[in-house]
C-alpha positions as CSV (number, residue, x, y, z in Angstrom):
1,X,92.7,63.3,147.2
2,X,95.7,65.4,148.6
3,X,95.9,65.8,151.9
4,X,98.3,68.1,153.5
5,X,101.7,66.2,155.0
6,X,105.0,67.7,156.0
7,X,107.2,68.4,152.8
8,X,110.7,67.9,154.5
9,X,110.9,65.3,157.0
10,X,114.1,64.3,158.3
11,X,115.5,61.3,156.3
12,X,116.2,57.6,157.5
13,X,119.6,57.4,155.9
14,X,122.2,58.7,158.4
15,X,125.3,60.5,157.6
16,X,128.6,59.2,158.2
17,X,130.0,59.4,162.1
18,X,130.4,63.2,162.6
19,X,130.0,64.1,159.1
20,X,126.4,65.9,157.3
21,X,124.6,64.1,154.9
22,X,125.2,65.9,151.4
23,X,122.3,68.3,150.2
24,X,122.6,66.6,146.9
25,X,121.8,63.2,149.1
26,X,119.1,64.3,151.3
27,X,116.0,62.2,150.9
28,X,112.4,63.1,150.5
29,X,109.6,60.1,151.4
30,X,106.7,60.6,149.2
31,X,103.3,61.1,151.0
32,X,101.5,58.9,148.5
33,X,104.0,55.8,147.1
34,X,106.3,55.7,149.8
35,X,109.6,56.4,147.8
36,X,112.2,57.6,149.0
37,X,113.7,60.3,146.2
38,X,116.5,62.8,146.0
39,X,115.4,66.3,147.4
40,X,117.3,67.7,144.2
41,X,115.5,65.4,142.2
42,X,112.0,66.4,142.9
43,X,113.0,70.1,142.5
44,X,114.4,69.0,139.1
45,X,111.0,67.9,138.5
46,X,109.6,70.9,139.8
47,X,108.1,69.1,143.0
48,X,106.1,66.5,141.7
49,X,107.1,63.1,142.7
50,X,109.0,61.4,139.3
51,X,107.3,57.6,140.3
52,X,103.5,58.6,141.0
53,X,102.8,62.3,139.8
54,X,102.0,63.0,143.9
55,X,102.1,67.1,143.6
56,X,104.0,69.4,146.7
57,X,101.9,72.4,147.9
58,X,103.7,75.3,146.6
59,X,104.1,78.7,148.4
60,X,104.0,81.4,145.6
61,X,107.4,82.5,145.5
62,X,108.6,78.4,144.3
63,X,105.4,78.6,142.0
64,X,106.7,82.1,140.4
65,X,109.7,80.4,139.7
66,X,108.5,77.0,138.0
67,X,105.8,79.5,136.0
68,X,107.6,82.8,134.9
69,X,110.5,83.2,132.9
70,X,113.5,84.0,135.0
71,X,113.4,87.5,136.6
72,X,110.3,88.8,134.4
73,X,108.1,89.1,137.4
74,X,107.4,92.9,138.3
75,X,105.4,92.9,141.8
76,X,102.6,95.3,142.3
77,X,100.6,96.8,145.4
78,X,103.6,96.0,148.1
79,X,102.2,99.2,149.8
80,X,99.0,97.1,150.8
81,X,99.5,95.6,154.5
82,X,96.7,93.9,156.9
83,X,94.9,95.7,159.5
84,X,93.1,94.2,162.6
85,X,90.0,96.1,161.3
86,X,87.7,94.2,163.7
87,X,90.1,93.4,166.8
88,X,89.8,89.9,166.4
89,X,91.9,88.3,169.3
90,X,95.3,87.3,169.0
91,X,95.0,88.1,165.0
92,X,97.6,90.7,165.2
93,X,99.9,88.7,166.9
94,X,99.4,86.1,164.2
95,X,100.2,88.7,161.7
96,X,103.3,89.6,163.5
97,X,104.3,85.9,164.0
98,X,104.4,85.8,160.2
99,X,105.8,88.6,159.6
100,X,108.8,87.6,161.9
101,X,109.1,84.2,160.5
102,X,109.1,85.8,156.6
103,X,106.4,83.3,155.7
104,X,104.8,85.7,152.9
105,X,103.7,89.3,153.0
106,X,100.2,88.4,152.5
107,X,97.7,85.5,150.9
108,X,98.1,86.6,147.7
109,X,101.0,87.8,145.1
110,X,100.5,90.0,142.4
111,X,102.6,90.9,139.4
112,X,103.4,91.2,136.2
113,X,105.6,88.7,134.1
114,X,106.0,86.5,130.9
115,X,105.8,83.1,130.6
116,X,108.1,81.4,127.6
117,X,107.6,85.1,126.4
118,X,103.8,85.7,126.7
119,X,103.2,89.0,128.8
120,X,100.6,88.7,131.5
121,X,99.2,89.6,134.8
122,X,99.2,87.1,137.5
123,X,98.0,87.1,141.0
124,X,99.4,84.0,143.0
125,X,97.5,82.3,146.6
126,X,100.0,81.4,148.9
127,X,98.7,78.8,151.2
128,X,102.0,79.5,153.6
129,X,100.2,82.7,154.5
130,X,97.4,81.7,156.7
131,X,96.3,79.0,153.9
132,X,95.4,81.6,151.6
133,X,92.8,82.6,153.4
134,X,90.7,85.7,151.3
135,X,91.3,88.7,153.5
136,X,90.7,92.2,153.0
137,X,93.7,92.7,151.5
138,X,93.8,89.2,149.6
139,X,90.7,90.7,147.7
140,X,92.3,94.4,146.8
141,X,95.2,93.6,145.9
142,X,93.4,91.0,143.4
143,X,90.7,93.7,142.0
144,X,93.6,95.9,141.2
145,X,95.6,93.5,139.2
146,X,92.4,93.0,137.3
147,X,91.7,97.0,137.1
148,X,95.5,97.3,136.1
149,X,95.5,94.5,133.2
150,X,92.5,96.4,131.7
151,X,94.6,99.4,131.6
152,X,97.4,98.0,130.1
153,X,95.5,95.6,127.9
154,X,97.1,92.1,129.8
155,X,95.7,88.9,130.0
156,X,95.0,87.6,133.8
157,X,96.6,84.3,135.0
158,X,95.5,83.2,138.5
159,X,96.6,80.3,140.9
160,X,94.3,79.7,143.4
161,X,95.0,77.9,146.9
162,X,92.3,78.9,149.7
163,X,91.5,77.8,152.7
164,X,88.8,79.7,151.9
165,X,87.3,83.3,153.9
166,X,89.9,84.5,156.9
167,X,87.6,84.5,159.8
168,X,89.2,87.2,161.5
169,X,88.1,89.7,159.3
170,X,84.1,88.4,159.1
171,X,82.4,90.2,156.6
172,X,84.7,92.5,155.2
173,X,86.4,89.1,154.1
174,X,83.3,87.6,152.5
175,X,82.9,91.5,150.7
176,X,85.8,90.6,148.5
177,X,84.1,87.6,147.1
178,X,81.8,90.2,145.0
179,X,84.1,93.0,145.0
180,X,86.8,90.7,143.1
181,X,83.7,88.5,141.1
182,X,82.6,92.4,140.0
183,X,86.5,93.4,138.7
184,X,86.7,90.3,137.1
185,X,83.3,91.0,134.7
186,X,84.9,94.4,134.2
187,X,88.3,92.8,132.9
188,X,86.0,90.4,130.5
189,X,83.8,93.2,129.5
190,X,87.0,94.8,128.0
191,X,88.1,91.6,126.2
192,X,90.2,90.5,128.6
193,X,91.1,87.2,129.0
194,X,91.2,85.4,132.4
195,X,93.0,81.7,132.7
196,X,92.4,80.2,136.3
197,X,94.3,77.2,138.0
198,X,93.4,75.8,140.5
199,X,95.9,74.3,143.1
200,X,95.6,71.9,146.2
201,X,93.6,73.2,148.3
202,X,90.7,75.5,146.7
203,X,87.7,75.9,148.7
204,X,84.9,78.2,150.3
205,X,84.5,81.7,149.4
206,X,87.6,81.7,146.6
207,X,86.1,78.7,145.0
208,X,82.7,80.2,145.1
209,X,83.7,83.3,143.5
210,X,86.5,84.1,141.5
211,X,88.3,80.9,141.0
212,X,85.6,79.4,138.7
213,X,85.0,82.4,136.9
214,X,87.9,82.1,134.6
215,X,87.2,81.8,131.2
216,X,89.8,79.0,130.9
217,X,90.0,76.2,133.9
218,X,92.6,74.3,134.5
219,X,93.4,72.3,137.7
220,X,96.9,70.6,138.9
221,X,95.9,66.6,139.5
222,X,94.9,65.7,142.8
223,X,93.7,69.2,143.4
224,X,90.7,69.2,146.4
225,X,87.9,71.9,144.7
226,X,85.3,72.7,146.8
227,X,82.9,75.2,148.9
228,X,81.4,73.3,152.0
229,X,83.5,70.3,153.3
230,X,82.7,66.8,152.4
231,X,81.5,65.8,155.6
232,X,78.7,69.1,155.8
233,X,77.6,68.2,153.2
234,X,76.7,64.3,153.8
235,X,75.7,65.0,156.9
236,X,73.5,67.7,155.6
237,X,72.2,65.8,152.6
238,X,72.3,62.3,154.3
239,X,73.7,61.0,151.2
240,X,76.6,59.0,151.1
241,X,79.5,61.0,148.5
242,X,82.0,59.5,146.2
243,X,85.6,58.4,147.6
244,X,86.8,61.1,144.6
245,X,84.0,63.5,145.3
246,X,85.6,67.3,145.2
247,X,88.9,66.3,143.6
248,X,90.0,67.9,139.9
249,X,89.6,64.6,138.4
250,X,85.9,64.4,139.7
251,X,85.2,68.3,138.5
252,X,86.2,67.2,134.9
253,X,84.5,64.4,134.8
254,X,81.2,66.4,135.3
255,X,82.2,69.0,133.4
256,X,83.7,72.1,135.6
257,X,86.9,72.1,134.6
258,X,88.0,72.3,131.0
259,X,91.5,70.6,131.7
260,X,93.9,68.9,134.0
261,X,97.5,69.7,133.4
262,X,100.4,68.2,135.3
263,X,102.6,71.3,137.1
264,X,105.8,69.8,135.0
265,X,103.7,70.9,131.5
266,X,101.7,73.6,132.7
267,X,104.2,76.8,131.6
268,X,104.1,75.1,128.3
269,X,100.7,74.8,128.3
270,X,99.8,78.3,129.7
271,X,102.1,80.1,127.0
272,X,100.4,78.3,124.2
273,X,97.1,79.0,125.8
274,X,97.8,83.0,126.1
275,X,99.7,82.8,122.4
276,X,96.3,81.4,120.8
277,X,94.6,84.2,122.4
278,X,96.7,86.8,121.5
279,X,99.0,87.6,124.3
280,X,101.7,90.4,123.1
281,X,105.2,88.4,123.1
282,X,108.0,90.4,124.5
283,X,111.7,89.2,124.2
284,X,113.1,89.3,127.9
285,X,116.5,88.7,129.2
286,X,115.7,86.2,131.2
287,X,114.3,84.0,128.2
């Protein structure tokens, strides 16, 4: 199961005296075999470790890029900000400490774009953003995109990565679980079609709402799926879980996921996916 561990840490080969180690040469140590690998090389391989499969957390701009075909992506709803609607302490300054640091603009990015062609709607969790927490404005600017692909007749792609509800917004976060469940049944009421895949980590409210609602699940490998955490539930149950209990290999083997596709064939597999179901195919510069 993946937990979360630093990305970049700072490598054990040293430069030369008074000299910077090349970028080409800096070193990554993988969280899971223990190599040491080229920086450049796992962003060849769109970060996923070349020995083991191990898969980095993505923030949604790095996903955009390893999804949609180069600049295809059309962002929608950047008028939507985050309010303290219910004063929670120190959650503006939190909002302003990400603002200043340029993290992300919220949990969740929304769009348009093609993928090896294929036009589509995507929204996109970014767990950089207060780990994707569903806020108020997480769960808007997700119902829209869903509103807007019925109105221009667009399949929906989601990623999901969720720490689940933001707290700080209490039940106007746990609102958006219905609100987004209920524009999602709209979108497949008109024909729509909705692929959902789900990334390390997807849990609580988004998992028990939207995320499994797709008409077409797919999961990365590795990927922890879940409402309540492990732990709740064994203590709550008094039963003693499975070491791979939650995990996207664990989902498919009982049947809740229909696939689990590797982040280095996923665009591949995605296109094909939205071709066989009738995408329109554009022709795009970027192609």
């Amino acid at each position: 199961m993946n937990r979360m561990i630093g990305l970049f840490k700072r490598s054990e080969n040293k430069p030369e005296a008074g000299g910077m180690m090349p970028a080409a040469e800096e070193r990554l140590k993988c969280p899971v075999c223990k190599s040491r690998l080229r920086k450049i090389d796992i962003k060849h391989n769109k970060m996923v470790c070349p020995e083991c499969g191990y898969h980095y957390r993505l923030n949604a701009r790095s996903r955009l890029k390893v999804i949609c075909d180069k600049d295809s992506f059309q962002e929608l709803f950047t008028n939507i900000s985050t309010s303290d609607p219910l004063i929670f302490p120190g959650y503006r300054k939190k909002l302003e400490e990400l603002s200043e640091k340029k993290v992300a603009h919220e949990g969740v990015l929304c769009g348009t774009g093609t993928i090896n062609g294929y036009e589509t709607a995507l929204f996109i969790m970014d767990p950089s953003f207060m780990m994707g927490s569903m806020g108020s404005v997480v769960g808007e600017k997700i119902s829209r995109l869903f509103e807007y692909a019925i109105a221009h007749h667009l399949p929906v792609v989601g990623f999901t990565a969720s720490g689940g509800a933001r707290m700080q917004e209490g039940i106007l976060s746990l609102m958006q679980m219905a609100k987004v469940s209920g524009s999602v049944g709209k979108h497949s009421q008109a024909g729509g079609l909705y692929i959902t895949v789900l990334t390390d980590p997807t849990t609580g409210g988004v998992t028990a709402s939207y995320a499994m609602l797709g008409d077409i699940l797919i999961a990365e490998p590795g990927t922890l799926i879940g409402f309540a955490g492990k732990r709740v539930i064994e203590q709550t149950t008094g039963k003693k879980l499975p070491e791979d209990f939650q995990s996207a290999e664990f989902l498919l083997k009982h049947g809740f996921l229909d696939a689990i596709v590797p982040r280095t064939e996923l665009k591949e597999t995605l296109a094909r996916l939205l071709r066989q179901h009738g995408a329109k195919e554009v022709h795009h510069a970027g192609l």
